[in-house]
matplotlib code that plots the C-alpha trace (Angstrom):
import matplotlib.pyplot as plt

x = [66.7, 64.1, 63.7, 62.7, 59.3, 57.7, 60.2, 58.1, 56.5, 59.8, 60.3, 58.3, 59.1, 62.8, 62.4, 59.3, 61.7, 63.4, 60.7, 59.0, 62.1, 62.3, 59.4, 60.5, 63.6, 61.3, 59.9, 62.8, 63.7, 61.7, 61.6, 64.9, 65.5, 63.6, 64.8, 68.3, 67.2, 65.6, 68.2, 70.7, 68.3, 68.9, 72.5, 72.5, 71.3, 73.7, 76.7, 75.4, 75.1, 78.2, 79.8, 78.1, 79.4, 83.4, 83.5, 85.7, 82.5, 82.9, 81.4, 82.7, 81.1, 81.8, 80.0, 77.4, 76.5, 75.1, 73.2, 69.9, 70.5, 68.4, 70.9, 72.5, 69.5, 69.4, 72.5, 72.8, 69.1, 70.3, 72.6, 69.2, 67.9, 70.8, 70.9, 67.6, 65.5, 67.2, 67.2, 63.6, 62.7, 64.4, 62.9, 59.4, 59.9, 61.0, 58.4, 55.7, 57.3, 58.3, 54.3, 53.2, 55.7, 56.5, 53.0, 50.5, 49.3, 48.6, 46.5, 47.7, 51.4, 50.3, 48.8, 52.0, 54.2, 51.6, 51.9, 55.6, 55.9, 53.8, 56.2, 58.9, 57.2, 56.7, 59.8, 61.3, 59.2, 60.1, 61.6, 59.7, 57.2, 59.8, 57.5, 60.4, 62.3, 59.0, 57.5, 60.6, 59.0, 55.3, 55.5, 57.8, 57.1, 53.3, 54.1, 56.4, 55.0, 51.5, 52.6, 54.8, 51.4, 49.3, 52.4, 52.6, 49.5, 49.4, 52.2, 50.9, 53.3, 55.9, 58.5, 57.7, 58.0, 61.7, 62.7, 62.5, 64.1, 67.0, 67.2, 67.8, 70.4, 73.2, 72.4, 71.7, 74.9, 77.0, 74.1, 75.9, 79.8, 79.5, 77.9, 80.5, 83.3, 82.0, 81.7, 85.1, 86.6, 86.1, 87.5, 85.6, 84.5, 87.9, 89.3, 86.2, 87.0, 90.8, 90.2, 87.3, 86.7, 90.4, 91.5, 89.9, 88.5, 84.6, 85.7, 87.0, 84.4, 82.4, 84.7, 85.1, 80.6, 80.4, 82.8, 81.6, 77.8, 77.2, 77.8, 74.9, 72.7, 75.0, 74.0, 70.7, 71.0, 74.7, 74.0, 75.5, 78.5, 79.7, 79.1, 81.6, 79.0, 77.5, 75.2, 74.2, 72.4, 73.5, 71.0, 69.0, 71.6, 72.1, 75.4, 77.9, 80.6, 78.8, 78.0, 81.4, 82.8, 80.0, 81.1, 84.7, 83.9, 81.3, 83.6, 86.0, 83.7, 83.0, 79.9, 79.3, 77.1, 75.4, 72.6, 68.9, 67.2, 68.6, 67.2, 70.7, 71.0, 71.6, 69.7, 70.9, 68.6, 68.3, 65.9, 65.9, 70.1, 70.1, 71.1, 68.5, 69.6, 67.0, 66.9, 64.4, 62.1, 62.3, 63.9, 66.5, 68.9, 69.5, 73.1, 74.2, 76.1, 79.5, 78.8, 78.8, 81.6, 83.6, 82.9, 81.3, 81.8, 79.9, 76.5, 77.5, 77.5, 74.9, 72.7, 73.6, 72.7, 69.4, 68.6, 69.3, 66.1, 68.0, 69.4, 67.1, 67.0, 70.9, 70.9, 68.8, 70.3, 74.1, 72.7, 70.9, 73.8, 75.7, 73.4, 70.4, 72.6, 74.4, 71.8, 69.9, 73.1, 72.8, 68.9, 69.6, 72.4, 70.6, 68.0, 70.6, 71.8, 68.9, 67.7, 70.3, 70.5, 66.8, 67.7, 69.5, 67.2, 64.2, 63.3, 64.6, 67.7, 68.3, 67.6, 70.1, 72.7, 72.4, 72.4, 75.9, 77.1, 76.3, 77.3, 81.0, 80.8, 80.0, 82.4, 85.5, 84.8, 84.5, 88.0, 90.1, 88.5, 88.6, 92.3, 93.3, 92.7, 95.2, 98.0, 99.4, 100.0, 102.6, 105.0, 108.0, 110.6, 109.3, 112.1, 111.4, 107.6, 107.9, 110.2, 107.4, 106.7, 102.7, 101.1, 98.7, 102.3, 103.2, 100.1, 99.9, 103.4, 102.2, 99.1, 101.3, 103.9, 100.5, 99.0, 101.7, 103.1, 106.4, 109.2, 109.0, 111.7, 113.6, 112.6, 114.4, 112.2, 109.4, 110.3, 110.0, 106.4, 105.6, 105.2, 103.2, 100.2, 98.1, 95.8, 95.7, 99.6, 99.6, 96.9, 98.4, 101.6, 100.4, 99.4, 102.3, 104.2, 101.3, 102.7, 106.2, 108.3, 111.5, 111.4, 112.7, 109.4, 107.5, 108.8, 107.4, 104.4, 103.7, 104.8, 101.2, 99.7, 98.6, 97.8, 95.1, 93.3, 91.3, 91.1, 95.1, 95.0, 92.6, 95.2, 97.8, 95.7, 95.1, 99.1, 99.1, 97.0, 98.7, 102.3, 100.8, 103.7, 103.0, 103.0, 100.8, 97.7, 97.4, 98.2, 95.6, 93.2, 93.5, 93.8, 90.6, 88.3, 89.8, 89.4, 86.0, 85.8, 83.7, 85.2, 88.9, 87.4, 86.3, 90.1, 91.6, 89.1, 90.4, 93.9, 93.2, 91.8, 94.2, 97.0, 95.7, 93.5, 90.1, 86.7, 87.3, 83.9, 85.1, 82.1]
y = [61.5, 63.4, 66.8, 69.6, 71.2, 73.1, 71.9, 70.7, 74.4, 75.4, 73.8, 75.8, 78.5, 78.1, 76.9, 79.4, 82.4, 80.9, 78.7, 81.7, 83.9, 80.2, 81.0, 84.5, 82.8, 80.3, 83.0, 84.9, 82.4, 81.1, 84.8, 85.4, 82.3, 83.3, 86.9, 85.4, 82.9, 85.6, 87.5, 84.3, 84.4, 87.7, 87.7, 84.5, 86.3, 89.2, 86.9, 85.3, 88.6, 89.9, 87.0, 87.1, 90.5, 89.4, 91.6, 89.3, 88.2, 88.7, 86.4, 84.0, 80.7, 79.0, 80.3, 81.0, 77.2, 77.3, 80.5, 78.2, 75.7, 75.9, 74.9, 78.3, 80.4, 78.5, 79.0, 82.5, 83.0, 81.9, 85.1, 87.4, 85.2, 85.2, 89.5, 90.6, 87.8, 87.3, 91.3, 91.7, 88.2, 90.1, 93.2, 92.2, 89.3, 92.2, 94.5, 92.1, 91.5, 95.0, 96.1, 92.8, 92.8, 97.0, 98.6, 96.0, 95.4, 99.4, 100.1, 103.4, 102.6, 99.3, 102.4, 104.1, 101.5, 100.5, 103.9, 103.6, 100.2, 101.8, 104.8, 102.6, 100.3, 103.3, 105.0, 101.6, 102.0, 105.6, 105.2, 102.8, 99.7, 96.2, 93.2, 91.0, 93.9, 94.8, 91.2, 90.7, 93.7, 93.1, 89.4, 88.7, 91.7, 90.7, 86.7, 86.8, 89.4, 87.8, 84.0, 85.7, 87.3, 84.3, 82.4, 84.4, 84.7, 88.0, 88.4, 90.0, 91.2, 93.3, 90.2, 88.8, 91.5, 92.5, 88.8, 88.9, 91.9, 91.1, 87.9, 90.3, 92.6, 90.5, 90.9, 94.2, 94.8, 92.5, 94.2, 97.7, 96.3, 95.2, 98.8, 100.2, 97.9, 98.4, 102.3, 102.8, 100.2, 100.2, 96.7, 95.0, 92.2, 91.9, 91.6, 88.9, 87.0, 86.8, 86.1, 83.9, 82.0, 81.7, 80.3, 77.4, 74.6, 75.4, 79.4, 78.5, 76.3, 79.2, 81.6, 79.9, 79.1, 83.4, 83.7, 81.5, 82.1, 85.8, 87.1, 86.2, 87.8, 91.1, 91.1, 91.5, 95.5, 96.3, 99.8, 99.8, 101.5, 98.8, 96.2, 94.7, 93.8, 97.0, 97.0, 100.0, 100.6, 103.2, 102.0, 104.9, 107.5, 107.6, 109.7, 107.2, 108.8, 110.6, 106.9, 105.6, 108.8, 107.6, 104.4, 105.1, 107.1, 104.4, 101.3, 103.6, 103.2, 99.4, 100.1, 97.3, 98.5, 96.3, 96.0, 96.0, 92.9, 93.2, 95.0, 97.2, 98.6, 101.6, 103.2, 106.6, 108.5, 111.9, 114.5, 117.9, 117.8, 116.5, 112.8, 110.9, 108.7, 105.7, 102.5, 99.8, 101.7, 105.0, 108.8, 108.7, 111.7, 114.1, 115.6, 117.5, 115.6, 118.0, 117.1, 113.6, 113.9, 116.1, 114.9, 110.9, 109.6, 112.5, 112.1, 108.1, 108.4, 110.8, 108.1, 105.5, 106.9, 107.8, 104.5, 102.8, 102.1, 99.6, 101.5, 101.1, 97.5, 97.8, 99.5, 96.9, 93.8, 95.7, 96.5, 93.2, 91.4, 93.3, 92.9, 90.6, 87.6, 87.7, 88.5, 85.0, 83.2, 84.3, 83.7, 79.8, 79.5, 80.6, 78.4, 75.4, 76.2, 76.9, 73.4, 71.5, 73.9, 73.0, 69.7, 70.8, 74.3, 75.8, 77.7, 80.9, 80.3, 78.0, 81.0, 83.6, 81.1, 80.6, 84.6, 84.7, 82.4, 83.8, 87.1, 85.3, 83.1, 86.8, 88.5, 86.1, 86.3, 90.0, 90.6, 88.9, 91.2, 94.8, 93.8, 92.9, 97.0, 98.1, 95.1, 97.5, 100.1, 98.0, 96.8, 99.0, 96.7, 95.2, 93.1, 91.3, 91.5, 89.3, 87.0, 86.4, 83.7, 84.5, 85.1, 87.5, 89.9, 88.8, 90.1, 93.2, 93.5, 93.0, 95.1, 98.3, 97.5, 97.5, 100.4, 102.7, 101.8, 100.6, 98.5, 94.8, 94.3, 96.0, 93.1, 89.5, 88.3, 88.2, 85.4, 82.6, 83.6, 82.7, 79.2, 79.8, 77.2, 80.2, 81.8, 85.2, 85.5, 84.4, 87.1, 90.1, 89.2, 88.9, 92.6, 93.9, 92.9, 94.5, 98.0, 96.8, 98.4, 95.7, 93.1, 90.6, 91.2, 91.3, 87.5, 86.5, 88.1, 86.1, 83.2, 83.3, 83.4, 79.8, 80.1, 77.2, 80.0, 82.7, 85.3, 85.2, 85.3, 87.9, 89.7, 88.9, 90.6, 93.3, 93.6, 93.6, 96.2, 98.5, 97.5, 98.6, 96.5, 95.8, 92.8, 90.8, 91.1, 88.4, 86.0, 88.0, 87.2, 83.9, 82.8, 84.5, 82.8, 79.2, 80.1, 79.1, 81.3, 84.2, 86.2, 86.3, 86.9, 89.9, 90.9, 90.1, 92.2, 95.3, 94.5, 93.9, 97.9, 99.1, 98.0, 99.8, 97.4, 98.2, 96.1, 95.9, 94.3, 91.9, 90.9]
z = [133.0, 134.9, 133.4, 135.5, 136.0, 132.9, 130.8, 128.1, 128.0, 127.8, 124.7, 122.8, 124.5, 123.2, 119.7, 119.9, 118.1, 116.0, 114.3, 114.3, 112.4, 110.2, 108.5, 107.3, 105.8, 103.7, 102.5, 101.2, 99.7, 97.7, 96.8, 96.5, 94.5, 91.8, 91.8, 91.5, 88.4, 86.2, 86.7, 85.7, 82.6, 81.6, 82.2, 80.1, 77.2, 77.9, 77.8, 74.6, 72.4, 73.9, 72.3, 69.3, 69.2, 69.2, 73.0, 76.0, 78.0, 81.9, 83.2, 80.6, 79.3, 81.8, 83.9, 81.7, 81.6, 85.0, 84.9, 83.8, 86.9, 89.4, 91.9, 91.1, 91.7, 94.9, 96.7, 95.1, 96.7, 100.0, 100.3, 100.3, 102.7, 105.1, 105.0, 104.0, 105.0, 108.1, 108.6, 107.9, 110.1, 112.7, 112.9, 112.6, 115.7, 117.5, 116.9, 117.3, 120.9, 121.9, 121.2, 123.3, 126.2, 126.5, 124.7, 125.9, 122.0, 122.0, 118.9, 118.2, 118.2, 116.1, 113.1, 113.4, 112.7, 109.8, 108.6, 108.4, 106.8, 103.7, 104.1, 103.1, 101.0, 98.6, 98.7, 97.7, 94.8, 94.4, 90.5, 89.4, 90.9, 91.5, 92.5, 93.4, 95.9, 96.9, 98.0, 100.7, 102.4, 101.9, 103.1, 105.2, 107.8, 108.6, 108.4, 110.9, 112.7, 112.9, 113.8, 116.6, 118.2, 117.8, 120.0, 122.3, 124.8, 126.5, 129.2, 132.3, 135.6, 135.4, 136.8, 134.0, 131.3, 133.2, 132.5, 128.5, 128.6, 130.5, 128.4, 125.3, 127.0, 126.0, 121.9, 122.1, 123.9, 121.4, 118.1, 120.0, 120.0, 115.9, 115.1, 116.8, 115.1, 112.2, 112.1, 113.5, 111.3, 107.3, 107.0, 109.3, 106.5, 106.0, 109.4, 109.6, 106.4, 107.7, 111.4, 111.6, 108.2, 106.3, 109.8, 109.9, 108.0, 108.0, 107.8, 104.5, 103.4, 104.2, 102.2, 99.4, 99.2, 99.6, 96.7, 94.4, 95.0, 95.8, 92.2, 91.2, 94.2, 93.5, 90.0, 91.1, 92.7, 91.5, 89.9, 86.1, 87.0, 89.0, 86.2, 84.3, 81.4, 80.2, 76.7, 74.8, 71.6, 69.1, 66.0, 65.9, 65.3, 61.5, 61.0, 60.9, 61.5, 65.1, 65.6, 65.7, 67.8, 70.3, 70.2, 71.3, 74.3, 75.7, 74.6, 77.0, 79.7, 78.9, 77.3, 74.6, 71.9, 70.2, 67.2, 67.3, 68.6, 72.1, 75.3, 75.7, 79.4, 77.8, 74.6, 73.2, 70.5, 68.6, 69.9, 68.1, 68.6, 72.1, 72.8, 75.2, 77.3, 78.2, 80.1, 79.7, 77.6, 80.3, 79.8, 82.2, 81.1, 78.5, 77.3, 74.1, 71.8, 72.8, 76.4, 75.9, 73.0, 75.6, 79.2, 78.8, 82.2, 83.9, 81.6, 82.3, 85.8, 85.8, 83.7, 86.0, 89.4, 87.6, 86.4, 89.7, 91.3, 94.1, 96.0, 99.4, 99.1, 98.6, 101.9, 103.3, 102.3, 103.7, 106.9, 107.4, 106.6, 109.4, 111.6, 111.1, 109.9, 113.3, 115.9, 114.1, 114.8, 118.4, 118.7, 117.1, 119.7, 122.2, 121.7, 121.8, 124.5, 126.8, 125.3, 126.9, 129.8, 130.7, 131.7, 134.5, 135.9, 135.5, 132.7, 133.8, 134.7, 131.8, 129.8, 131.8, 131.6, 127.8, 127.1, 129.5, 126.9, 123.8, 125.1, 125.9, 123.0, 120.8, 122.7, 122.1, 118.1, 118.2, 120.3, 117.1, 114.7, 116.7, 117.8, 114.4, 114.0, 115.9, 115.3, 112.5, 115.1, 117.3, 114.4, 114.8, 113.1, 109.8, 109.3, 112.5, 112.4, 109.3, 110.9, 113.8, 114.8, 115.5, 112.2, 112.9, 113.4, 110.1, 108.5, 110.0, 108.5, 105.1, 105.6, 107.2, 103.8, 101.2, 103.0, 103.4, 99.9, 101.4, 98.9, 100.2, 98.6, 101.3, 103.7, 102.2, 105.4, 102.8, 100.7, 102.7, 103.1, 99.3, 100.4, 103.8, 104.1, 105.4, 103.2, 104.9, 104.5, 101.1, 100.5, 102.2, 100.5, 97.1, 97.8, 99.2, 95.9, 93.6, 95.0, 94.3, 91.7, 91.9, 89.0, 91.5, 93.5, 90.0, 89.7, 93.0, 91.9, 89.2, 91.4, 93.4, 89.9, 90.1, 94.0, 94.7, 96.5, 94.6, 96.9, 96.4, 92.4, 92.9, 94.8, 92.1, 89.0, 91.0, 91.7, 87.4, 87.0, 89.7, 88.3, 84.9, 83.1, 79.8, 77.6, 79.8, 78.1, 75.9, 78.7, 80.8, 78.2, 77.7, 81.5, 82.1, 79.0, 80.8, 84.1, 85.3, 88.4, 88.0, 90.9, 89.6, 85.6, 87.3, 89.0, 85.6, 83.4, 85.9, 85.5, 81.8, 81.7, 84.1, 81.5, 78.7, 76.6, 75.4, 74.3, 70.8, 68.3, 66.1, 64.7]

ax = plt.figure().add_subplot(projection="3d")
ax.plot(x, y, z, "-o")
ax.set_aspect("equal")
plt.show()
């Protein structure tokens, strides 16, 4: 085949961003690999004194067999790098080509946005100094930007400055449509998760790699109220009986005390008669011991928004995922397809052509997910909505029943959706029952219980907890120590509080 003129140029040119943006993504993670595996260290040692301690461990030992794998670290890693690497890749490409093509390389603008990377780079640091959070933001911004400068010779004409830019107008235009989504709709992950992955094959395989890997990333930057495992030592404060009383009200708030020997997340002492709060060694709070006695989940939460020096990079890694994660999908596509495109016409209009597809090819995944939105809004006659034979109708039934806290029970139509092959309907079912208060519905309930699919069990614990009937615990607790699935420990641990019972030390 005879390929066009300049198409070798064009090569590079089109795999010229993306290598670029590649090396960013080494870096993370290799970065975020080993954030992930000390953190799998020090949760292993958590999970072993909590144990020790005769407390239910959640995560259990199952998982905690693999929290000194490598493999682990790896492909919990690779969740940093697909948000905040990819975020971070992103941003500095395109500042390194806005100041070529738009600034001309202006020196000035070059100190300001030098100025403003240090900016941030301290107030990441603001409550305390973090090499791991702060190395994703002190390498991965000048690599990137650097190699992207020293590829791209100075760009001179105005033809061709207008050219890159109306190559980008269809991501920015589709980087506009997922903000907006997103902002008008709080369930956008969700709408994703059951429009585009649990659909399909490779969606699923995709699903099921998120929910079994990206527990350990979370456990990275989760602040402590949002942890199941919570340690505390109480060894300092020598009135047994204050002790104990302590010891109530934070085993009420699933804070595990423990003895000495073990770095606790939380550490409580005796100053004059004031209680001091520290973690890690560090003051975080102070309360009166009738404060704490009297009101223990405000100096709790009070203690853990204090001790919570993630919460930039938190914001970070969110919005990267939201965004950076899907503008690289577009720039790899894009890169494909002016590839093959090349063969055919001239660089330029290989590269227009390409952008119109991404832009239709980003457009057509977006329209399931915003319509899913307003699906609920149509559905006048449940009855029949469940009866439908398009299953996105049937789901938005469910959802409308969950939402609104309607009986399903009221709608027989239901049943024969127990045994649906789709995952979504299985899903949205399971959680339509959980706000049920029939006993019929309870026994179809607990018929999803052994659901191949965890996002459905998931579903089902959380239908436990909300039903609040008692007399389940015990086989709670013993499906969760055999269930190896750290995701749906975590759904049964909630329904397991929910119902009453508390963290008890046996030992």
């Amino acid at each position: 085949m005879r390929l066009k003129k300049g198409f070798e140029p064009g090569i590079n040119r089109t795999f010229g961003a993306f290598s670029t943006i590649f090396l960013g993504l080494i870096i993370s993670q290799i970065l975020a690999t080993i954030q992930v595996y000390l953190s799998n260290l020090n949760l292993h040692e958590t999970i072993i004194a909590v144990t020790a301690a005769g407390y239910l461990s959640v995560p259990n030992q199952h998982i905690a067999i693999h929290l000194k794998e490598f493999g682990t670290a790896f492909w919990g890693g690779l969740f940093f790098t697909l948000s905040l690497g990819s975020g971070l890749s992103i941003l500095s490409f395109a500042c390194a080509f806005l100041w070529d093509q738009l600034f001309s390389r202006n020196k000035i603008l070059l100190i300001l946005l030098l100025l403003f990377w240090l900016v941030f780079l301290f107030a990441l640091n603001w409550q305390g100094f973090n090499f791991l959070v702060t190395s994703y933001f002190l390498f991965i911004p000048p690599a990137v930007f650097g190699l992207n400068l020293r590829r791209r010779p100075r760009q001179s004409g105005q033809k061709s400055r207008l050219m890159r830019i109306i190559y980008l107008l269809p991501i920015v235009g589709l980087a506009l449509l997922l903000m907006w989504a997103s902002k008008s709709d709080s369930n956008i992950f969700i709408n994703t998760r059951d429009n585009l992955l649990l659909s399909n094959p490779v969606g699923r395989t995709i699903n099921n790699a998120y929910y079994r890997y990206t527990l350990y990333p979370a456990e990275v930057f989760k602040p402590l109220d949002q942890k199941i495992l919570r340690t505390a030592n109480l060894e300092s404060i020598d009135d047994d009986s204050h002790r104990k009383r302590m010891e109530i009200r934070l085993l009420r708030f699933d804070y595990l005390p423990l003895k000495n020997g073990f770095p606790a997340d939380l550490t409580i002492t005796m100053k004059d008669d004031l209680l001091v709060f520290e973690n890690k060694g560090k003051t975080i709070t102070e309360a009166s011991s009738q404060e704490f006695l009297n009101r223990p989940g405000q100096v709790l939460n009070r203690f853990s928004a204090k001790s919570d020096p993630y919460g930039l990079f938190r914001q970070a890694t969110i919005w990267s995922l939201l965004l950076g994660l899907p503008i690289m999908m577009y720039i790899f596509a894009f890169s494909i397809l002016r590839f093959f495109a090349g063969f055919y016409m001239d660089f330029a209009a290989s590269s227009i052509v390409a952008a119109t597809l991404c832009f239709l090819l980003g457009l057509a995944l977006l329209i399931p997910i915003i319509q899913s939105k307003g699906a609920a809004r149509e559905i006048d006659d449940m009855s029949q909505a469940l009866k439908s034979k398009q299953w996105q109708k049937r789901v938005a039934a469910l959802r409308t029943i969950k939402n609104k806290r309607m009986e399903i029970g009221d709608f027989p139509a239901y049943r024969r959706l127990l045994s649906s092959p789709r995952i979504t309907e299985r899903y949205w079912l399971a959680q339509a029952l959980g706000v049920s208060r029939r006993d019929e519905t309870y026994k179809d309930l607990l018929a999803l219980w052994d659901d191949p699919n965890r996002n459905v069990v998931c579903m089902v614990y959380a239908g436990l907890g909300f039903r609040s009937k008692r007399g389940m615990e015990k086989q709670i607790i013993e499906r969760l120590k055999e269930s190896e699935d750290w995701y749906v420990q975590g759904y049964a641990y909630r329904a397991l509080r929910r119902l009453g019972w508390k963290q008890k030390r046996s030992n």
